[in-house]
C-alpha positions as CSV (number, residue, x, y, z in Angstrom):
1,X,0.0,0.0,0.0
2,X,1.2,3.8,-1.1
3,X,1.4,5.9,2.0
4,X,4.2,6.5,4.6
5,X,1.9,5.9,7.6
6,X,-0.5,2.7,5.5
7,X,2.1,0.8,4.0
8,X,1.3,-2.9,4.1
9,X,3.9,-5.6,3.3
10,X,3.3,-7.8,0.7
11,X,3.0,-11.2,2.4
12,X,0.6,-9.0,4.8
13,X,-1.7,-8.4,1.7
14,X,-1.5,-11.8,1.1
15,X,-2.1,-13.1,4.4
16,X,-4.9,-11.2,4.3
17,X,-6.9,-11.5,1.0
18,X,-6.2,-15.8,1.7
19,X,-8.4,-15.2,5.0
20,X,-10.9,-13.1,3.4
21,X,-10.5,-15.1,0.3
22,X,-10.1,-12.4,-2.3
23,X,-8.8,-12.9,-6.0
24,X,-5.2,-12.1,-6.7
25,X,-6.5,-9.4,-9.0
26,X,-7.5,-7.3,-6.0
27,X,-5.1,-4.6,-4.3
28,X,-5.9,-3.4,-0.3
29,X,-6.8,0.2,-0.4
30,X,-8.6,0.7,2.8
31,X,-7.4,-1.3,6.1
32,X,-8.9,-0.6,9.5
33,X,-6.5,-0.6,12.3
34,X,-8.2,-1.7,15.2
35,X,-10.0,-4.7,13.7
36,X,-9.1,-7.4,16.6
37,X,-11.1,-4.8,19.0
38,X,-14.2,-4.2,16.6
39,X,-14.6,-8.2,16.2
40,X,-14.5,-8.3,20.3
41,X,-16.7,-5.4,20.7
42,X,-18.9,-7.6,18.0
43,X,-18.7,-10.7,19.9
44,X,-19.4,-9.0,23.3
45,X,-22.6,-7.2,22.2
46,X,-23.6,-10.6,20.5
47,X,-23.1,-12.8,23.6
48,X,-24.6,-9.8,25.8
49,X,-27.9,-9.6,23.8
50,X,-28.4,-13.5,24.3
51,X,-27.1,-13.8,28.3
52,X,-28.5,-10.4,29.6
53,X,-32.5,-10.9,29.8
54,X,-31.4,-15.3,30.3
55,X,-29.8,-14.0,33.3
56,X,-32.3,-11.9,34.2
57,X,-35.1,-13.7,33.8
58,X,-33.6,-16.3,35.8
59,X,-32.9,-14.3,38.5
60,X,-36.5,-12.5,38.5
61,X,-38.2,-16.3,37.9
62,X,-35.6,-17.2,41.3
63,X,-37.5,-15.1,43.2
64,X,-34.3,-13.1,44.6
65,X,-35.4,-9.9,42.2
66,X,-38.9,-9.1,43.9
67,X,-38.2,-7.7,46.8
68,X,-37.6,-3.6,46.9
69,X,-35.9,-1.4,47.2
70,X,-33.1,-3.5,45.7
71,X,-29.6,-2.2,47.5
72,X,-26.3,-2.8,46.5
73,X,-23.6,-1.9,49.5
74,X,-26.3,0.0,51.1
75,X,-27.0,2.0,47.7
76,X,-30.6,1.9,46.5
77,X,-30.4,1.0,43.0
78,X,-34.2,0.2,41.9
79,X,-37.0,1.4,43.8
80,X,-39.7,-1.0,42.2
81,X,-40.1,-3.3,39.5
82,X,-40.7,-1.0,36.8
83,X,-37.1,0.6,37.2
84,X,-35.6,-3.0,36.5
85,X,-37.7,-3.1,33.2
86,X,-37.0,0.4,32.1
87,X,-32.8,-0.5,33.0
88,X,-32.7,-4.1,31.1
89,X,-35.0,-2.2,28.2
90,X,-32.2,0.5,28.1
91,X,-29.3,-2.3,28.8
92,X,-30.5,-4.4,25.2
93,X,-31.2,-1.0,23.2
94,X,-27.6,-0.1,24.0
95,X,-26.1,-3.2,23.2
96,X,-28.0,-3.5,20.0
97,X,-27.1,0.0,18.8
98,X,-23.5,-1.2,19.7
99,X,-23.9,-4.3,17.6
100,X,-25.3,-2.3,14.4
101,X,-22.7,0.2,14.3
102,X,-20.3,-2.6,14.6
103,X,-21.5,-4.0,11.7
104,X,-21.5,-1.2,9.5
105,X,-17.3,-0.8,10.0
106,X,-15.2,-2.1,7.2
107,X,-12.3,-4.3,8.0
108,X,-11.1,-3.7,4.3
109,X,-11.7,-2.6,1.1
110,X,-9.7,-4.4,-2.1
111,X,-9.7,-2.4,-5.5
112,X,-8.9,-4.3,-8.8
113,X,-7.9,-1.7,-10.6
114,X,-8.3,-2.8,-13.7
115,X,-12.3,-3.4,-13.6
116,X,-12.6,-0.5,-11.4
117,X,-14.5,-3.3,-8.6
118,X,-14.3,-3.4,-4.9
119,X,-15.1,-6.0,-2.1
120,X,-15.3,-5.1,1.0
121,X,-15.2,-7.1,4.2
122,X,-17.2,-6.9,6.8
123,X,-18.5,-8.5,10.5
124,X,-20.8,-11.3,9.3
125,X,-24.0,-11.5,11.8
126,X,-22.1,-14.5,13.3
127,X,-19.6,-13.8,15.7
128,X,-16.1,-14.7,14.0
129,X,-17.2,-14.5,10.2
130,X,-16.8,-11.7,7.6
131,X,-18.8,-10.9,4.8
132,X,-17.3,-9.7,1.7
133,X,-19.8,-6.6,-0.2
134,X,-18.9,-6.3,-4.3
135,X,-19.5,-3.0,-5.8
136,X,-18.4,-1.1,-8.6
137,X,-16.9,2.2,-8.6
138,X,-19.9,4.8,-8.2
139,X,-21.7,2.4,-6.6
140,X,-20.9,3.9,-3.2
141,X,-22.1,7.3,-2.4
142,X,-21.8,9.7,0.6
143,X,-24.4,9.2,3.1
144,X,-27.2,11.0,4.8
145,X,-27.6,11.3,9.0
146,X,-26.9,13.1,11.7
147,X,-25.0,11.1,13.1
148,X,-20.8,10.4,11.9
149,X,-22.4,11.9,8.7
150,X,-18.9,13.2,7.9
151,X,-17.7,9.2,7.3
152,X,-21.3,7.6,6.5
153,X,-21.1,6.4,3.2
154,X,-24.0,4.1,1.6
155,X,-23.1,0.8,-1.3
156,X,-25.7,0.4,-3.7
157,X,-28.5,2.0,-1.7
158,X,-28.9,-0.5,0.8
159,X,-25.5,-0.6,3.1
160,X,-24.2,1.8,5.3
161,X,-20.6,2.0,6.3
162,X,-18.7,4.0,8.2
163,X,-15.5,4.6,7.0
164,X,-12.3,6.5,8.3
165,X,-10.6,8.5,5.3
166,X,-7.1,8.2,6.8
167,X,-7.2,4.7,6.8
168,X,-6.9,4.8,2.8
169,X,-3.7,3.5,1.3
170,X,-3.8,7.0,-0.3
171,X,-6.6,10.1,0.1
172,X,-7.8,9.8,-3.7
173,X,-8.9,6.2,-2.8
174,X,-12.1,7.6,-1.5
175,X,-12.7,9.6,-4.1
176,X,-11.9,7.0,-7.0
177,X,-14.6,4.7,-5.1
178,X,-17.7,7.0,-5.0
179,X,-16.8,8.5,-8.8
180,X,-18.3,6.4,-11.5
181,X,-15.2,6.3,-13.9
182,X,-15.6,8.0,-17.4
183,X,-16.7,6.3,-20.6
184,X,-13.6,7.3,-22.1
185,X,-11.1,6.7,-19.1
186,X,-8.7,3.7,-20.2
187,X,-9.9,1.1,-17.9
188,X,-13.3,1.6,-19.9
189,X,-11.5,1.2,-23.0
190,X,-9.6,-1.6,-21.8
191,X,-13.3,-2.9,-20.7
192,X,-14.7,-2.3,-24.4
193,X,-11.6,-3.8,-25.7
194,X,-11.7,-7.2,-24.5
195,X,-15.2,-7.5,-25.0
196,X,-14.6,-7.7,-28.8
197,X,-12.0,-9.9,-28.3
């Protein structure tokens, strides 16, 4: 990768596109840095959104949840029942939101520059699995919120990534990706080319 502070070496790259099992073709342009703690925050939020209301219920069907005020060291921390709904409803809206924005974070993104395509890899639904996303250049396209609108980004309408422009190989990579190319640029040409062929 181009970039004094992105530079990749090549067995790196190639460790890389065997475990997200990407064509030779395919050069990295975009690498996250911190993907080991994304996949953990992942697999927390996943594992927390299954044991939370288990343990809860557990403890509430147990019978050691009923009485009130519930103290902890002498610190009231519900006052009746309805606080402990209103906490664990709070608890598993957090932990979702956590989830979803996890998922919308880009590990990579591959360009084959000669086919002006991308894949990019993302946190499957299952903890421990990617899933790749192919799209063309122009396919992606800045997106709307409120929220990290500066580095939301939408892929063919229907995904929404978040995506960090220093963590390009170079800063035109951005702008290559969300620019259709030209009828006339010479990877179109080349495109036209070996069609006739």
């Amino acid at each position: 990768m181009e970039g004094s502070d992105r530079e990749i070496s090549a067995s790196v790259e190639a460790s890389l596109k065997t475990r997200d099992k990407i064509p030779n073709d395919f050069k990295i342009i975009y690498r996250a840095p911190h993907d080991k703690y994304v996949k953990v925050t992942y697999m927390t939020a996943v594992i927390a959104i299954v044991t939370v209301p288990v343990l809860l219920a557990a403890i509430y069907l147990s019978g050691n949840f009923q009485s009130y005020p519930v103290e902890v060291g002498g610190i009231p921390l519900l006052e009746k029942q309805s606080d402990a709904y209103i906490l664990l409803g709070l608890l598993c809206i957090t932990i979702f939101n956590m989830a979803i924005t996890v998922s919308k974070y880009p590990f990579r993104i591959y360009r084959n520059p000669l086919e002006n395509k991308y894949i990019g890899v993302f946190q499957h639904p299952l903890p421990g699995m990617v899933s790749c996303v192919e799209f063309a250049a122009g396919e992606m396209t800045k997106g709307k919120g409120w929220i990290w609108k500066d580095s939301t980004y939408v892929i063919k309408n229907s995904k929404k990534v978040l995506l960090v422009p220093e963590n390009f190989s170079t800063p035109i990579e951005l702008e290559r990706m969300t620019v259709a190319p030209h009828k006339d640029s010479p990877v179109e040409k080349q495109k036209r080319r070996s069609r006739m062929v």
